[in-house]
Wavefront OBJ file of the C-alpha trace (Angstrom):
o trace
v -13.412 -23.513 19.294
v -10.664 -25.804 17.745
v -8.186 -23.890 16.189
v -8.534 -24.179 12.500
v -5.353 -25.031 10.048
v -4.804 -23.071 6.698
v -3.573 -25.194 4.300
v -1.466 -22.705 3.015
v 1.141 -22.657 6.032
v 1.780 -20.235 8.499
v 4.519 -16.969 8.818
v 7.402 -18.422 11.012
v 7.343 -15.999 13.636
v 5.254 -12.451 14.423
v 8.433 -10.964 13.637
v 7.802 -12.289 9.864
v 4.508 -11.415 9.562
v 4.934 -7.535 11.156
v 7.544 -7.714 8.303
v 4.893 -9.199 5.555
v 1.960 -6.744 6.606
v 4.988 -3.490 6.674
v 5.637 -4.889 3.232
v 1.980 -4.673 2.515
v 1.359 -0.984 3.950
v 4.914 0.482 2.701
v 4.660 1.417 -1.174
v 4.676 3.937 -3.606
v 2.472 6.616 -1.703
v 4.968 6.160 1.262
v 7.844 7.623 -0.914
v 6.473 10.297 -2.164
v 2.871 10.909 -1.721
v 2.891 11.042 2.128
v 6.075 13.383 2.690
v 4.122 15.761 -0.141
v 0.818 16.048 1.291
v 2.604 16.555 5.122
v 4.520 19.278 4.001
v 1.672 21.055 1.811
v -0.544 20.928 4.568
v 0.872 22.323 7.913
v 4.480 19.869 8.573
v 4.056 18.605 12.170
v 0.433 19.407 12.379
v -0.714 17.499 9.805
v 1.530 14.426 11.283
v 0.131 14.818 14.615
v -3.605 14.647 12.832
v -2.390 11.839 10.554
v -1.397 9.836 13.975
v -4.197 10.568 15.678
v -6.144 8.731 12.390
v -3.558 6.188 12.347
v -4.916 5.322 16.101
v -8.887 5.933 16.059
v -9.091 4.592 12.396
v -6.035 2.996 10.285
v -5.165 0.724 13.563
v -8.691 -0.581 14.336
v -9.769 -1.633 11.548
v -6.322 -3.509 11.013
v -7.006 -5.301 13.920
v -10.512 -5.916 12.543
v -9.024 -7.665 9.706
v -5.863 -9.621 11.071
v -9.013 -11.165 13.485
v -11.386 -12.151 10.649
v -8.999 -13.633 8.660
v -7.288 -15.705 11.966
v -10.033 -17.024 13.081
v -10.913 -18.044 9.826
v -7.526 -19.028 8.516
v -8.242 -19.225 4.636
v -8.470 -16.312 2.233
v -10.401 -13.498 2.941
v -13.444 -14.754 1.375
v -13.950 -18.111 2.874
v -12.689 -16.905 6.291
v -15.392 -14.255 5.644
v -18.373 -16.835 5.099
v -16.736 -19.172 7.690
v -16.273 -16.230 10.444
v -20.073 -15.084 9.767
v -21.433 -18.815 10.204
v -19.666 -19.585 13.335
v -21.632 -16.445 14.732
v -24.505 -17.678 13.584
v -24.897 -15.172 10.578
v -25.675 -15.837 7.135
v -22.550 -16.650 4.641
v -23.161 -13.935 2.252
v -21.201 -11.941 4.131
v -18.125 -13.369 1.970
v -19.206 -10.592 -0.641
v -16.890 -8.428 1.849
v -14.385 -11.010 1.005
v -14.543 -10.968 -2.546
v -15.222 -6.518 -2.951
v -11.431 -6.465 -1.280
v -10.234 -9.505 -3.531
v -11.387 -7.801 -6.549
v -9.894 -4.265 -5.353
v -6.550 -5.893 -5.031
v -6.909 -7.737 -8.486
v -7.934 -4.185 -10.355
v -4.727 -2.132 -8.904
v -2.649 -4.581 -9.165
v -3.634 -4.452 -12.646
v -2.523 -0.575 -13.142
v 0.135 -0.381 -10.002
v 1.971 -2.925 -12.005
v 2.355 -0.093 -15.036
v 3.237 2.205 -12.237
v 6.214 -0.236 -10.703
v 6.793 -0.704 -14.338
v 8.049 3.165 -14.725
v 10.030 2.300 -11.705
v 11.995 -0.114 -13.167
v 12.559 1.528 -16.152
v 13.998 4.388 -14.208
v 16.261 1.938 -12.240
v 17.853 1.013 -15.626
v 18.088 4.354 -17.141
v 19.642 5.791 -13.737
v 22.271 2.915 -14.008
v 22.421 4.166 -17.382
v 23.316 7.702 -16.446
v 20.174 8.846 -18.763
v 19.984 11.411 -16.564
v 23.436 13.105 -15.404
v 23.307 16.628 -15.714
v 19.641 16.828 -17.515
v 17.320 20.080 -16.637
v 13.364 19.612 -15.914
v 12.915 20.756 -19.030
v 14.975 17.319 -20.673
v 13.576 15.117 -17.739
v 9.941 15.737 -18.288
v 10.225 14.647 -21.721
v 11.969 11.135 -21.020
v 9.424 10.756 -19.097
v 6.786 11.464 -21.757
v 8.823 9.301 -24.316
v 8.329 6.538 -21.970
v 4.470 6.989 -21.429
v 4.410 7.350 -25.307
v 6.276 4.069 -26.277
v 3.457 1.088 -25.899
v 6.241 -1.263 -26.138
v 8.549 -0.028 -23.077
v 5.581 -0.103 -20.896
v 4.653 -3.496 -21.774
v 8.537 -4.490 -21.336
v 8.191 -3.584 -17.908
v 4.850 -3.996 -17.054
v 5.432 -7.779 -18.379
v 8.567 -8.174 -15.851
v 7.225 -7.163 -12.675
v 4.031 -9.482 -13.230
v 6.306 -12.026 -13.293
v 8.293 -10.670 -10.508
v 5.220 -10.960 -8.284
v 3.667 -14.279 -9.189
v 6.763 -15.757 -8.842
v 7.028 -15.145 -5.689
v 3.327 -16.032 -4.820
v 4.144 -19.143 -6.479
v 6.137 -20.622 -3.668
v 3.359 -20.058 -1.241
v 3.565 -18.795 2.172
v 7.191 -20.273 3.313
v 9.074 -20.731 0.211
v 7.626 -17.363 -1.469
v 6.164 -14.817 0.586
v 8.212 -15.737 4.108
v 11.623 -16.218 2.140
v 10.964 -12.446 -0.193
v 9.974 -10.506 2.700
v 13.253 -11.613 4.569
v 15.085 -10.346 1.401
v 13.508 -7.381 0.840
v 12.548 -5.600 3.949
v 15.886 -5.384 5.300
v 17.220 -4.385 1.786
v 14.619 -1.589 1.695
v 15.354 -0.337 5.375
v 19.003 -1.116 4.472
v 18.863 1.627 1.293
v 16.432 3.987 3.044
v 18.760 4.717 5.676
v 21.899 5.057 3.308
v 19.542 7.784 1.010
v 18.811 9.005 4.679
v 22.640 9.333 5.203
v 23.701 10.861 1.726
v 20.694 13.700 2.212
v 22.632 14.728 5.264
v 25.389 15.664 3.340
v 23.616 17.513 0.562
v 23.751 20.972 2.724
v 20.001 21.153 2.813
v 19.062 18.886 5.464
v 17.748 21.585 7.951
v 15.369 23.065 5.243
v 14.018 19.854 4.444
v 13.295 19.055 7.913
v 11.743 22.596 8.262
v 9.075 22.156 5.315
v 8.332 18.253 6.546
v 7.706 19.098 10.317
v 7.255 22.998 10.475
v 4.036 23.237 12.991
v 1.499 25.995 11.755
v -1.881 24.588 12.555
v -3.176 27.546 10.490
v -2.320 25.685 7.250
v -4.354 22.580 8.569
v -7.724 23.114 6.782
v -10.425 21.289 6.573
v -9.257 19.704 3.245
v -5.983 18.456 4.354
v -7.652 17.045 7.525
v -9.793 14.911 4.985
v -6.295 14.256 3.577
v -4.416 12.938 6.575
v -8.160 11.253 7.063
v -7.921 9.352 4.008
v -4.250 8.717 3.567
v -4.302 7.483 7.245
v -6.807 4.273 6.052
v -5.145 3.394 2.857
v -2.124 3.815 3.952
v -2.239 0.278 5.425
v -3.514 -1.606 2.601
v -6.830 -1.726 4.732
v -10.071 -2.948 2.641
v -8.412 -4.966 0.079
v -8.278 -8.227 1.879
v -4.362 -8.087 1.876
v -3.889 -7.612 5.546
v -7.138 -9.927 6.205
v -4.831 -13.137 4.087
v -1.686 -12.655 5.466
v -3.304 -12.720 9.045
v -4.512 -16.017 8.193
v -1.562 -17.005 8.228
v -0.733 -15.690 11.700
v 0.580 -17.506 14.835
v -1.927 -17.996 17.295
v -0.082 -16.856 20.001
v 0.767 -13.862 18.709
v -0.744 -10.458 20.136
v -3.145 -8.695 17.213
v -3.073 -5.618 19.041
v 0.847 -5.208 19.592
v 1.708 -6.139 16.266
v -0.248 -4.117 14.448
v 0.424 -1.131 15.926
v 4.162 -2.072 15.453
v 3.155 -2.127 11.907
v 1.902 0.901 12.367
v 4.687 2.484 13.883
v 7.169 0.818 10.964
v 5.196 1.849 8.306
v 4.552 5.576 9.687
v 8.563 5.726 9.698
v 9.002 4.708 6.516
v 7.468 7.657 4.858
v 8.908 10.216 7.371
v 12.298 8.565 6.732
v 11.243 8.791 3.171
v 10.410 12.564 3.655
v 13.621 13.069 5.123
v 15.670 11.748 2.649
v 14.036 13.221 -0.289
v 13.011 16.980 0.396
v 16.536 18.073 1.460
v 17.923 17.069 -1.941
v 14.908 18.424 -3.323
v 15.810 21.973 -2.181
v 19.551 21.429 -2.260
v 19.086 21.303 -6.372
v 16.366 24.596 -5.609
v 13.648 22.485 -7.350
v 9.688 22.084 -6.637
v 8.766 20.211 -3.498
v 5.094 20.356 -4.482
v 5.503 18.199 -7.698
v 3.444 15.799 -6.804
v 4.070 12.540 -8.892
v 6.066 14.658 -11.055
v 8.768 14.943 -7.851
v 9.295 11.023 -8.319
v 10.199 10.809 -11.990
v 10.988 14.294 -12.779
v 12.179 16.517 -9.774
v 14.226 13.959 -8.586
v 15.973 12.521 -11.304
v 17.254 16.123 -11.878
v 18.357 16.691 -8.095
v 20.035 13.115 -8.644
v 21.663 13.934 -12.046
v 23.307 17.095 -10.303
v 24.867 15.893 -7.002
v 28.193 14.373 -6.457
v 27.152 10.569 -6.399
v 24.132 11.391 -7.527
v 23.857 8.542 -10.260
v 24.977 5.758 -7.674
v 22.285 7.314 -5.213
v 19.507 7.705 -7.946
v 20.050 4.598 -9.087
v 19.634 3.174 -5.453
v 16.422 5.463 -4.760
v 14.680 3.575 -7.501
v 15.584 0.459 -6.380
v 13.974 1.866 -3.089
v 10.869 2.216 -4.631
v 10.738 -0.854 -7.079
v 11.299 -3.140 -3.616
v 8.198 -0.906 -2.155
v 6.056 -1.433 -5.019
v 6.988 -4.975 -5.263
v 6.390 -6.097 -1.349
v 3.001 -4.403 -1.931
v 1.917 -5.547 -5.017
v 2.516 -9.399 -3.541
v 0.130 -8.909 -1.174
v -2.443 -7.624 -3.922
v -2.576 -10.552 -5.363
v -2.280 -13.532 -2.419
v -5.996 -12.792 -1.447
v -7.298 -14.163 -4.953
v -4.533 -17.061 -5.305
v -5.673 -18.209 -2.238
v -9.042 -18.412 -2.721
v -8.772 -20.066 -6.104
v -6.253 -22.842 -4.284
v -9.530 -23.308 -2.036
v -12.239 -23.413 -4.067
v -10.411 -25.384 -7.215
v -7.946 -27.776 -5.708
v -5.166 -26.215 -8.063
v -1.561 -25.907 -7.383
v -0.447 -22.658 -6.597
v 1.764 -22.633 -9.703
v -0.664 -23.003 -12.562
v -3.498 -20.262 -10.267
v -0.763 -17.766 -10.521
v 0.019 -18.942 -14.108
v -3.843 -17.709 -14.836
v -4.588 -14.702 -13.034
v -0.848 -13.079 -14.230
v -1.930 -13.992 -17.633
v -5.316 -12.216 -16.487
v -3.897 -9.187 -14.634
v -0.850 -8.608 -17.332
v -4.107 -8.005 -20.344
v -6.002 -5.623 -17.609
v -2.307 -4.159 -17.665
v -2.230 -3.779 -21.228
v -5.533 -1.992 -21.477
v -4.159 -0.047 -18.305
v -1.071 1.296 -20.209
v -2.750 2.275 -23.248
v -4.276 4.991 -22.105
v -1.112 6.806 -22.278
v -1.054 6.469 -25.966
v -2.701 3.950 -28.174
v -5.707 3.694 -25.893
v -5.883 7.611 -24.984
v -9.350 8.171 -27.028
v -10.970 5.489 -25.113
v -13.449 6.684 -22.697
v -15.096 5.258 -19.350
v -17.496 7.401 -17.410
v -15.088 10.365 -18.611
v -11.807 8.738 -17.530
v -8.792 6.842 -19.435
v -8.831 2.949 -18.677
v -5.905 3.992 -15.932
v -7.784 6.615 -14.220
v -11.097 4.860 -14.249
v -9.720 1.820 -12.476
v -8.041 3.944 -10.202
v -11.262 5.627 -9.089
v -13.178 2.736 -8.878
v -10.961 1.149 -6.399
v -9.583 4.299 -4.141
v -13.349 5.742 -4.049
v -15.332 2.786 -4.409
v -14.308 -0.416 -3.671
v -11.391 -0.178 -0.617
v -13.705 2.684 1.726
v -17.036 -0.085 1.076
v -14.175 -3.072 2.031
v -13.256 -1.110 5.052
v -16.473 0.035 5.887
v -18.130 -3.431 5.665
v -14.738 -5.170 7.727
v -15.467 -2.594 10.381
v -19.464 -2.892 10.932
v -19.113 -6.698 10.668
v -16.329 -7.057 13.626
v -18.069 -4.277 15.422
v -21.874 -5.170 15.059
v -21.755 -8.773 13.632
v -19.387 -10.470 15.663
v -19.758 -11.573 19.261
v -17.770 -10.718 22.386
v -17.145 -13.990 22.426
v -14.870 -14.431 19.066
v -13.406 -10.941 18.954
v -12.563 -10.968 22.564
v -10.916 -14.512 22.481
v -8.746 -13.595 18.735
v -7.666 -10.109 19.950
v -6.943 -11.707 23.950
v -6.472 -8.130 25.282
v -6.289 -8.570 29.368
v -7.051 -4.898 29.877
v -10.876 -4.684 29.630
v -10.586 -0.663 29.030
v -8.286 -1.575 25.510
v -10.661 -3.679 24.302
v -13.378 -0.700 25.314
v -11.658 1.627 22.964
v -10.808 -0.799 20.455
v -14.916 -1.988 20.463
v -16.214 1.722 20.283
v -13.846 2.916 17.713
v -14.527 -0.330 15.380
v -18.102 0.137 15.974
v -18.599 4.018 15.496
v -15.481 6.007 14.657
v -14.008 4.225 11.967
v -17.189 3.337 10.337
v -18.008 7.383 10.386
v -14.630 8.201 9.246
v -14.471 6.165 6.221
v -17.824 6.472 5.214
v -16.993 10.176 5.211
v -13.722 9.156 2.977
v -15.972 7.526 0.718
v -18.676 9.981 0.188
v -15.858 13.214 0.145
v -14.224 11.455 -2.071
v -17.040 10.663 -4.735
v -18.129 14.145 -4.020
v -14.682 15.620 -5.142
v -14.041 13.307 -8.094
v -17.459 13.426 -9.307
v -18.650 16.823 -8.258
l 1 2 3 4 5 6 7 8 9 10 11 12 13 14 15 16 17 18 19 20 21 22 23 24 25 26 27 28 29 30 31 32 33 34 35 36 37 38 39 40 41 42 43 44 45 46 47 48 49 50 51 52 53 54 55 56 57 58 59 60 61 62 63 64 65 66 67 68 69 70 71 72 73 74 75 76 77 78 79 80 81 82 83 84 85 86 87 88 89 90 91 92 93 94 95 96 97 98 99 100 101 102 103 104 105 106 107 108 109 110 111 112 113 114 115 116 117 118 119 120 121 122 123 124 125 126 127 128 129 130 131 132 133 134 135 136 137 138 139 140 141 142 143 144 145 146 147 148 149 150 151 152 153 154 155 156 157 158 159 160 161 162 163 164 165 166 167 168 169 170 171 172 173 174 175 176 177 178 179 180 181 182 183 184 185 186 187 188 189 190 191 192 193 194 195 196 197 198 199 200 201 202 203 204 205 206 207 208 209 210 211 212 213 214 215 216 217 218 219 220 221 222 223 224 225 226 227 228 229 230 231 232 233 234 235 236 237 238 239 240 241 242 243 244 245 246 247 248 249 250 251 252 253 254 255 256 257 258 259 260 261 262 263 264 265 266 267 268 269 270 271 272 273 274 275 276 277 278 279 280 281 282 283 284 285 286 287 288 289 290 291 292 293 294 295 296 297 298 299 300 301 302 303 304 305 306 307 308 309 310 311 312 313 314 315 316 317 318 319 320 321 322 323 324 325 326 327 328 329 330 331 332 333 334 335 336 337 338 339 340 341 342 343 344 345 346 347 348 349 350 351 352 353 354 355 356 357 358 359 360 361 362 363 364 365 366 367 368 369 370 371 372 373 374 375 376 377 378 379 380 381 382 383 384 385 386 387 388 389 390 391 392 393 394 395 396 397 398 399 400 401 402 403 404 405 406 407 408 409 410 411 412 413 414 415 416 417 418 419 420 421 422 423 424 425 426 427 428 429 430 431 432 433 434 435 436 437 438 439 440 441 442 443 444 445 446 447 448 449 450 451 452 453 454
């Protein structure tokens, strides 16, 4: 088959794609939630079960993806349609397309309120707001700021328009040219945080509660956990990864790189770990906070230390570059798609769904205090769209990606996009895309709906 062009352009190099996709997989739930759940569930033997995931689920189904949406070479729901046609399949298999489009569009909608605390925490740690503050005084700046409509909407409003205008420039200009600013500036600050948690005296302790091995901890809950975390993790079943390997080289290996991405974005959060849990205990504070350790514990372990305020200050910054590499690739699958099916410039697309996303915002942030009272299925407007897209939409994307590259697709197209010359790899990469992942993430989605709604 004739290779087919995207008219959106093409990443430079693999390098700048590994770099796109680790920007993709590496946000908020790297920082904090990952080095949390590791440590609360058995250290090293909850990493060892998280890898083993990583491999026989998270990595599969990646591959699944950056294949669909090469071969196809437009946005995840034409390449979809096209993908399906070519083997001879009816096109209404772009619904897979458009459930991961949509996902992305929702959490954008609330993970923008989210990065929006963020960056009000960058400013008030520049400010010093915090030097010398108890838990007592932290927890309730942080409830002012859930409180105050109009500080959310501040920053809710600036990192919409953070993202679309990058996504504005397209692939080259935009996407290409941001992730070649920011990842190096977020490796570049992790491993300074790394550095200046070395010297806080409890860097051995730290290290102790993220990779202490005592399998006896490891129940069957926090191997859902590692289960679960392992698949979203990579931004899998949102049609993120699926766009930006549209825009792939075709020489480049699938399988390599995305285990590279893998590997990158599986360091981030133990880097992340490191950095944060030995200030954590240095300051004798609560490692188990959950997302109370981000703007709570640590803003009082930073407001204590020697340097602390230059350091906190950098930490957020950490996590605002995190939320913002992610958050791009949220939203790319839907500009795309709207540059295909309208004709539009990019410009006035992202004009219209920021204008879209930033009133889904509003209603997002209200439920922390105008909007409280108001009531879906038993959840605030937050919470609701949060379910709907962890429990719902992203395991069905996943699931749906993995049965139609396992089960749908020939030999022929999968065997000629992934090009792996050792016929027992693309053995284990065909029986874990065909029945392990599927099993695995159907059992995320039906756990999970059992838990929330049980």
């Amino acid at each position: 088959m004739k290779d087919r062009q995207n008219i959106h352009g093409s990443w430079a190099s693999r390098w700048v794609f590994i770099m796109a996709a680790t920007g993709s997989a590496v946000g908020l739930g790297n920082i904090w939630k990952f080095p949390y759940i590791a440590g609360q569930n058995g250290g090293g033997a909850f990493v060892l079960v998280y890898l083993l995931f990583i491999l026989a689920v998270g990595v599969p189904i990646m591959m699944a993806e950056v294949l669909v949406g090469r071969r196809g070479r437009q946005s995840p729901i034409n390449s979809m349609r096209e993908v399906a046609m070519e083997a001879g399949h009816a096109p209404g298999w772009s619904v897979v397309g458009w459930v991961g489009a949509l996902a992305g569009f929702l959490i954008f909608s609330f993970y923008s309120v989210v990065a929006g605390w963020v960056l009000a925490y960058v400013a008030a740690m520049g400010n010093g707001e915090f030097l010398d503050i108890g838990s007592e005084q932290a927890s309730k700046v942080f409830s002012r700021l859930l409180a105050d409509p109009q500080a959310l909407l501040i920053w809710h409003s600036v990192f919409v328009v953070l993202v679309m205008t990058v996504l504005m420039g397209g692939v080259n200009k935009g996407l290409e040219r941001a992730t070649k600013i920011m990842m190096p500036a977020l490796f570049v600050l992790l491993l300074l945080l790394l550095g200046y948690s070395m010297t806080s005296g409890s860097f051995g302790e730290g290290l102790e509660f993220l990779f202490h091995f005592d399998p006896s901890e490891l129940s069957w809950d926090a191997v859902l956990v590692a289960l679960g975390h392992s698949f979203f993790t990579l931004s899998l079943g949102m049609g993120s990864i699926m766009a930006y390997g549209s825009y792939m080289p075709k020489n480049a290996s699938i399988g390599g790189t995305v285990l590279t991405i893998a590997a990158l974005d599986t360091i981030v959060a133990l880097v992340a770990g490191m950095a944060i849990f030995p200030i954590v205990f240095a300051n004798s504070l609560d490692p188990g906070a959950g997302p109370g350790l981000m703007f709570i514990t640590l803003p009082v372990a930073f407001g204590h230390m020697p340097g602390g305020q230059v350091f906190g200050f950098l930490f957020f910054v950490l996590v605002a570059l995190a939320a913002w590499t992610s958050a791009i690739s949220l939203m790319e699958p839907g500009v795309a798609w709207m540059v295909e099916r309208f004709g539009l410039k990019r410009g006035p697309v992202c004009i219209m769904l920021g204008m879209v996303v930033w009133l889904l915002g509003i209603a997002a942030l209200s439920s922390f205090n105008f909007g409280s009272d108001i009531a879906l299925f038993g959840m605030n407007i937050f919470d609701f769209l949060d379910f709907i897209t962890a429990n719902v939409f992203l395991p069905l994307g996943g699931l749906f990606v993995a049965v139609f590259t396992g089960w749908i697709l020939n030999k022929k197209i999968t065997g000629n996009e992934l090009a792996i010359a050792n016929p027992l790899y693309y053995l284990a990469w065909s029986v874990m895309i065909r029945y392990i992942a599927p099993i695995a993430v159907a059992a995320i989605f039906i756990f999970n709906l059992i838990e929330k709604l049980g």
